[in-house]
Residue, then its C-alpha position, 0 to 999 in steps of 0.5 A: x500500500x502507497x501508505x507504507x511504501x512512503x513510510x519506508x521511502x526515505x530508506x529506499x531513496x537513500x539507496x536509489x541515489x535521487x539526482x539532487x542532492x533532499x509525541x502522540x497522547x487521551x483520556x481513559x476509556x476506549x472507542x468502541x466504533x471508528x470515528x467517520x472518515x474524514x472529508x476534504x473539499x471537493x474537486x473534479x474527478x481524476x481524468x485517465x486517457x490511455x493513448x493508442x500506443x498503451x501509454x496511459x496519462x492522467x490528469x488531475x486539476x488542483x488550483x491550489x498553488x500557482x503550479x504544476x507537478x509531472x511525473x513520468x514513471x517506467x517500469x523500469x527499476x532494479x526488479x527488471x536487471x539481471x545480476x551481470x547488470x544490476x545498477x543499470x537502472x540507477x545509472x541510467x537516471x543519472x545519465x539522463x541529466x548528462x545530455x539528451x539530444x537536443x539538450x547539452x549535459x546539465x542543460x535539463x535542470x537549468x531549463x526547469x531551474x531557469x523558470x523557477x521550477x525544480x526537476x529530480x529522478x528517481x529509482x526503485x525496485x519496480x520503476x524508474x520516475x522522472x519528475x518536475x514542479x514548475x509554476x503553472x504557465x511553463x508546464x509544457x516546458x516540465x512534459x517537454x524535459x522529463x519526456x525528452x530525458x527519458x526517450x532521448x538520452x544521449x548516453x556519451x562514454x565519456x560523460x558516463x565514465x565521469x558519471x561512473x565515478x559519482x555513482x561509486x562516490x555515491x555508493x561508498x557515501x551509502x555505505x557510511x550510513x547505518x540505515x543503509x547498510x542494514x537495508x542492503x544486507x537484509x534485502x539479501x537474505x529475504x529476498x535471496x534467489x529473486x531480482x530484489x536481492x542486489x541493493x538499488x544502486x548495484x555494486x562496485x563491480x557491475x556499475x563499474x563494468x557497464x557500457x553505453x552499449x548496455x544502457x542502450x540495450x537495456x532502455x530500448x527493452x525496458x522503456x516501452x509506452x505500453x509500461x509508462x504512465x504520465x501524471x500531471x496534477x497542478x493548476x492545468x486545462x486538462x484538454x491542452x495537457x492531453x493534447x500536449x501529452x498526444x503530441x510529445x508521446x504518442x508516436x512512441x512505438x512499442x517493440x515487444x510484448x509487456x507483461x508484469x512480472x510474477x509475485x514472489x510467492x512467501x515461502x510455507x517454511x523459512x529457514x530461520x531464525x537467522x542473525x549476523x553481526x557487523x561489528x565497526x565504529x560505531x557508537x550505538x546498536x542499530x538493529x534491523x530484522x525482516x519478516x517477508x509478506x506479500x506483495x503492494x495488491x495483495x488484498x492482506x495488506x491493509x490488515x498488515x498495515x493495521x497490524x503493524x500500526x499497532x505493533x510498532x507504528x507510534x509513540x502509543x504501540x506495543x513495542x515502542x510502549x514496552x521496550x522503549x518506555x517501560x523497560x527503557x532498553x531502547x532509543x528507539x523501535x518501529x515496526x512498519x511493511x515495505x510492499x512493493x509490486x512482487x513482495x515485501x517485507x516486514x521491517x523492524x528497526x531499533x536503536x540501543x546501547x550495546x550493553x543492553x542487546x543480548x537483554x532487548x533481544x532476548x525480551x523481544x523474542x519473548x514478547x514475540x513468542x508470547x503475543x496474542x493479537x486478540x489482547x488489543x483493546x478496541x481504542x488500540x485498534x481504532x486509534x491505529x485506523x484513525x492514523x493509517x487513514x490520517x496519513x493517506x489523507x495527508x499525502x493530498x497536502x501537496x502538489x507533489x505528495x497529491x501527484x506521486x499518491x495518485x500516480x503509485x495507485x494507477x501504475x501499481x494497483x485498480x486506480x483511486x479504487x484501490x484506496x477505497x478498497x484500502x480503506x473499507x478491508x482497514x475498517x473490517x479488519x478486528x481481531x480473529x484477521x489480526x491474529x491470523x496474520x500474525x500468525x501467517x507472517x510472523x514466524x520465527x522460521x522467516x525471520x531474519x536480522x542483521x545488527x551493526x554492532x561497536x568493535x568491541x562489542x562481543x555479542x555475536x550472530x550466533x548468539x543472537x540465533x540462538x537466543x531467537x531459537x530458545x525463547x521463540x522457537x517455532x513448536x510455540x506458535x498455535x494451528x491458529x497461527x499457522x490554493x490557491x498560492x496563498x490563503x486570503x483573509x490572513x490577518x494579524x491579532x494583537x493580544x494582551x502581554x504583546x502577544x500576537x495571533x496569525x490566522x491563515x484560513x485554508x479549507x483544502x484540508x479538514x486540519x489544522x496547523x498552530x505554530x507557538x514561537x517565543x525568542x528565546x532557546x539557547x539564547x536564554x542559557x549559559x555555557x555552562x547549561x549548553x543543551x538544556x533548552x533542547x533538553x526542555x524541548x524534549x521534556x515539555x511534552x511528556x505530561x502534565x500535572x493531569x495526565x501522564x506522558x503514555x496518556x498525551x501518548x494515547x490521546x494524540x493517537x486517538x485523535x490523529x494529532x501530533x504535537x512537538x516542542x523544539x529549540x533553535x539558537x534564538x527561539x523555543x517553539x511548540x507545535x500542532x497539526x491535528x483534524x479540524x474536527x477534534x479542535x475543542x479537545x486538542x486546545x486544551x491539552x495544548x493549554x494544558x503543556x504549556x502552563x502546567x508541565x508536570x516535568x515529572x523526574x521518570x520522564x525527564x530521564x527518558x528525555x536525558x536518554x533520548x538525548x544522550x542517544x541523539x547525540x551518539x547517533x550524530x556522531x556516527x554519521x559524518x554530517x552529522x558529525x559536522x554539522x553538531x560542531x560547525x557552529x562552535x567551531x565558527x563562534x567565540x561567544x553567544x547562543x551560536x559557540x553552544x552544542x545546541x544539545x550538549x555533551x554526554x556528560x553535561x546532559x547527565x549532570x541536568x536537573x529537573x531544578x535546571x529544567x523549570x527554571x529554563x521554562x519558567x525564563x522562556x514561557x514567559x516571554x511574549x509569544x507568536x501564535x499562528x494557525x493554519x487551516x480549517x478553524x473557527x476563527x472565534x474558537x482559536x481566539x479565546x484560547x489565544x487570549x487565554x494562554x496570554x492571561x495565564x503565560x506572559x509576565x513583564x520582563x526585559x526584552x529578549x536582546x539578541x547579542x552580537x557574537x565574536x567568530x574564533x580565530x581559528x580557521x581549520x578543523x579537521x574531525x575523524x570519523x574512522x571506517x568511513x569511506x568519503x571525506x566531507x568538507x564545509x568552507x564557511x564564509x561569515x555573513x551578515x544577519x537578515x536584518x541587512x535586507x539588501x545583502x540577504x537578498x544578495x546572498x540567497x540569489x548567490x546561494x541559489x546560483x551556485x546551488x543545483x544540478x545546474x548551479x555553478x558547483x555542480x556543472x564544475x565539480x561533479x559535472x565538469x570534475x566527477x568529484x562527488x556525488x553531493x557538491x551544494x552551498x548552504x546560506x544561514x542567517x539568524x538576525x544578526x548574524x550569519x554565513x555563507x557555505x560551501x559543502x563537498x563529500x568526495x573521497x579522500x584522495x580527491x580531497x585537495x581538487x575539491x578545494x581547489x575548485x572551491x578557489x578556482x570558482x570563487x575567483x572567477x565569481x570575484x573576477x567577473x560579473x555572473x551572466x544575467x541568464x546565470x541570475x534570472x535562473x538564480x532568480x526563478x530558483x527563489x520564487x519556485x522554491x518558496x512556493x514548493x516549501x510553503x505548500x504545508x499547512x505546518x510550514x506556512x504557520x511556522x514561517x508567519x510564526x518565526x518571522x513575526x517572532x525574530x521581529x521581521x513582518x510575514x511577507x519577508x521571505x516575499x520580500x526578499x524574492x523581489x528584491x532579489x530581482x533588483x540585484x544585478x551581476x556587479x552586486x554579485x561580484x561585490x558581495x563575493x569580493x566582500x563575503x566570500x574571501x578565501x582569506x576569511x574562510x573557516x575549513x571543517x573537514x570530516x576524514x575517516 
């Protein structure tokens, strides 16, 4: 189901190689029936065409936002190679951006960058997709690139032995991941003997041996009309897109017969349990562990899906609640389908501690062993319907999530029917199918575990084997077993206490988004306390003084609602997104976190924990590792020299005394309130003059300070057994309230950044460096830098520096052409409205600005005066920001 193959997609992309380098809590009691199924504004029906060659193009109308998004899926991914060729697929998607026929290597993505649109590619186990969001009156330029970059590829041996070397860069890159290295070994060992066994990227040796040659072949096999399908959602004259469609498409000829590829049939017996272990420099135990299931169409897949919600799908589940809650033996665990279009796979994830393993492993096999689907009470099993449902509603949200939802269920399953479907076999799902599948999928004899362990860790996979033998052995399982761009009517409230409320109506979507901003954050602590403001974040959700963590846990599950707390250098923030429908309980709890938090002394340490294990989990990852340094590495003094979460050690030294003392500072502080959504006007109102009564009190205005950077300029941090090098060169900037320079800066930012930005055409086009090659702009109101980020490998390291100096200087030697800052330009406008399609990211950004003392059309602002900046303004900033003199040089080395 669409649902899942989302939740996991994360994971599979990260093993796909993309083109472009992008608590839950209720009161006693239980449902006893499901609540009714949400309803959304209406909109005109789907249109689907299939065109005389087979091609099927569907088209759907949304006037939402000034845009369009297309996507163009193949049948065409891992699942269709051959062992000799595996890779191909992911290859190929990256050789498309390397030159089509009528369009030099790079000229695709400056073409839809050059308006103001975004492009991208990606590659799965059953399709290869092309995709493109561009503003409304240039769609016919985003069908014309996707469609000339999957039909008309040039394929240059040249451009590919350069592209060669990205995709290996890319593949060590994954390799350094704990995620990916526990996915690429357990697709392995589920699906051994099939065509989902070799990772999606391939391996070092078949993508080094592939050829134009093979491409060819594999293309002219593969990328028939027949097996594609174009969908194109936005603001469009459905008659002139098929029109565009028959045009571009429809003289495609099929040369041989297409036929779907067989369902992976789940073996009656497996021979498990099966566990190994791969130890290396890692800080923590990351564990993954695979049952196989059945395939996306399988009419069981919606009880699996339940099935897992229940299990492992929330703060409220039985795993999370048990393992990571009670027993506190784990960081984190989640249990959630993959289904794709031959098989699947049961995935369960953990992070620990490894002196805590061999104890979690043996409590989970008993908990396995020992678990009957039957005891779920029914406000489990409605609380899990009600968020399986939320999340297939919350897809529609955007353009993009609208388009690749309705694009999946076409090409992959009976249309838009095959939700209702979905939704109907969810609602008549209960206990007797519940335990039957888990029964049928849950077996011990098809289990199997990969677990990335530190080196001087001594537990072994035998020993896990065994452990899964004794205490889930297979005799133990039962027979039974067997909009419009913007929202209008936007205002501004003022409130007592210099409070302020943002509304921002927009009935697309039953929900609401609220967004509560102070300044603050670690702008309110001392060096000493480095750490506690994120601490606060962590701990001001998990009760009140009148209802318990695992209480807000279920009520929010009950409800399909989220809330979180965060921390930045300047700012605290609280926020919720929940259906509309549930406003009049979700307010008071929200009233109820922030002026009575019961910061109990259990809970804070689970927090404590969490952050701890946060904290470990940066330092595994490269960038991780460097982005938790960067800021006290660039700065002397104030909130930006801090480790935003602290060190191991002064976390461990906090105190509940600490933690009330903070919020009792910050929650005073004049507030930001700003919704989104569906809401009664009224209703959001009063609770908002409510919180300002009861929170505010007088005190001295929060003053941002003027930091000092480090005199030193070069870092250098070792992160062993890692395969790439990563570097940041970073360059001080002024903060937001210099609008002109600001303006300047994103336009530079924007010229530089991209597949078809200057560092990107040099370095990994012109030089095959790298795989990800980017520049980064941040500002708080103050200050700021500008960035330029690299991860290559080690012994191309002094290159990329030298391409960072080469580029500098000819940006500082010479005025940037004008069509180099028109695209800069359009990057601005279209990546603003891409970012602002959410109902949480519009009252987050209303929220933020008002709260750093800028009005809510800044970022507008900002895009238009961008449009006043002119290429000798460009070389001025360049000259006076991005001196190499002035530089500071982080380097991650394995």
């Amino acid at each position: 189901m669409f649902r899942k193959f989302l939740l996991l997609g994360a994971l599979i992309m990260v093993l796909t190689g993309c083109q472009t380098h992008t608590s839950k809590t209720s009161p006693a009691g239980s449902a006893a029936t499901a609540p009714p199924l949400l309803t959304q504004r209406n909109a005109e029906d789907t249109r689907i065409v299939r065109l005389e060659n087979g091609l099927t193009v569907l088209i759907k109308q949304d006037d939402r936002f000034p845009l369009v998004n297309a996507r163009l899926y193949v049948h065409a991914g891992s699942g269709y190679e051959t062992p000799e060729i595996a890779g191909i697929s992911h290859l190929l998607e990256h050789m498309v951006f390397k030159g089509t026929k009528k369009r030099g290597p790079g000229q695709s993505a400056r073409d839809i960058e050059a308006v103001g649109g975004s492009m991208n590619a990606a590659t799965s186990f059953d399709y290869t997709v092309y995709y493109v969001e561009v503003p409304d009156e240039k769609w016919k330029i985003g069908l014309d690139v996707i469609t000339d970059m999957a039909f008309n590829a040039v394929i240059d041996p040249g451009e590919l032995a350069s592209e060669r070397l990205v995709v290996l860069e890319e593949l060590e890159r994954g390799e350094d991941t704990p995620g990916s290295r526990l996915f690429k070994t357990l697709q392995g060992m589920v699906w051994h003997g099939t065509t989902y066994e070799w990772p999606i990227i391939g391996y070092r040796e078949t993508v080094s041996a592939l050829t134009d040659k093979d491409i060819h072949a594999y293309v002219a096999e593969h990328y028939q009309p027949q097996s594609m399908l174009l969908a194109v959602v936005g603001k469009v004259d459905p008659d002139a897109v098929l029109a565009e469609a028959r045009r571009l498409l429809g003289g495609l000829k099929n040369t041989r017969p297409f036929s779907p590829p067989e369902p992976i049939a789940v073996p009656a017996e497996g021979n498990g349990p099966r566990v190994v272990t791969l130890p290396g420099k890692w800080n923590k135990v990351y564990l993954g562990a695979t049952f196989p299931i059945p395939h996306a169409a399988s009419a069981k897949i919606p009880g699996i899906e339940l099935l897992c919600q229940l299990l492992g799908g929330g703060d409220s589940s039985r795993l999370y609640r048990t393992f990571k809650y009670d027993k506190q033996l784990v960081d984190d665990i989640s249990l959630s389908p993959l289904s794709i279009e031959r098989g699947g796979m049961l995935y369960l994830s953990a992070t620990l501690d490894a002196d805590k393993l061999e104890t979690f492993w043996t409590e989970l096999m008993a908990e396995l062993a020992s678990f009957d689907p039957q005891d779920f009470t029914d406000r489990e099993i409605e609380r899990a319907r009600l968020n399986l449902e939320d999340s297939l509603f919350l897809t529609k949200e955007t353009l993009s999530g609208l388009a690749s939802k309705l694009g999946y269920f076409h090409f992959f399953e009976n249309g838009e029917q095959a939700e209702r479907n979905y939704l109907y076999a969810l609602s008549h799902t209960g206990r007797d199918e519940l335990k039957a599948l888990y029964g049928e999928y849950l077996r011990p004899d098809r289990l199997s575990a990969c677990v990335l362990t530190p080196e001087d860790a001594t537990t072994t996979g035998d020993r896990l084997t065994a452990i899964a033998e004794e205490g889930w052995p297979l005799k133990s399982l039962t027979a039974s077993q067997l909009t419009a761009s913007m929202p209008d009517q936007a205002r501004e409230i003022a409130l007592p206490g210099g409070n302020t409320l943002v509304v921002l109506p927009d009935d697309t979507l039953p929900y609401t988004a609220m967004s509560i901003y102070w300044t603050g954050g670690d702008g309110e602590l001392t060096p000493e306390q480095q750490g506690l403001a994120a601490l606060t974040a962590k701990a001001l959700t998990r009760g009140t003084m009148t209802m318990s963590a695992t209480g807000i846990q279920d009520f929010l599950a009950d409800h399909a609602a989220g809330v979180g707390a965060s921390s930045g250098r300047n700012v605290f923030a609280l926020e919720t997104k929940f259906p509309s429908r549930f406003t009049g309980e979700v307010l008071p709890l929200v009233r109820d976190i922030l002026t009575a938090p019961a910061f109990d002394t259990a809970e804070i340490e689970r927090a404590r924990q969490d952050q701890i294990a946060a904290i470990r989990r940066r330092e595994d990852q490269p960038l991780g590792l460097a982005f938790r340094h960067l800021f006290p590495f660039l700065y002397k003094t104030g909130p930006y020299a801090l480790l935003h979460q602290g060190t191991v050690e002064e976390v461990q030294a906090m105190t509940r005394d600490d933690i009330v003392r903070f919020w009792g500072r910050q929650s005073m502080q004049p507030f930001v309130l700003a919704v989104c959504g569906q809401f009664d006007g009224q209703e959001i109102e009063d609770f908002a003059a409510g919180l300002s009564r009861t929170m505010t009190a007088p005190g001295t205005a929060y003053q941002y300070t003027s930091p000092e950077w480090n005199d030193t300029r070069e870092i250098m941090l070792h992160l062993p057994d890692r395969s790439q090098s990563h570097l940041i060169m970073a360059f001080p900037a002024p903060g937001r309230t210099d609008r002109e320079a600001s303006a300047g800066l994103e336009l530079l930012k924007a010229a530089l950044s991209g597949q078809s930005g200057l560092l990107f055409r040099d370095l990994r086009d012109g030089q095959g460096l790298a795989y990800a090659v980017t520049s980064l702009l941040w500002q708080s109101r103050n200050t700021g830098f500008i960035a330029l980020y690299i991860g290559t490998s080690p012994d191309k390291v002094d290159q990329s520096l030298q391409g960072f100096h080469r580029i500098l200087a000819d940006l500082s030697a010479k005025p940037l052409p004008e069509a180099e800052l028109e695209r800069a330009r359009n990057i601005l406008t279209g990546d603003y409205y891409q970012e602002h399609q959410s109902l949480i990211s519009r009252s987050r950004e209303a929220a933020s600005l008002l709260t750093q003392g800028f009005d809510r059309e800044y970022d507008h602002e900002i895009i238009e005066l961008a449009r006043t900046i002119t290429p000798e303004r460009i070389r001025q900033l360049v000259r006076e920001y991005l001196d190499p003199d002035k530089a500071y040089l982080m380097q991650v080395t394995p």
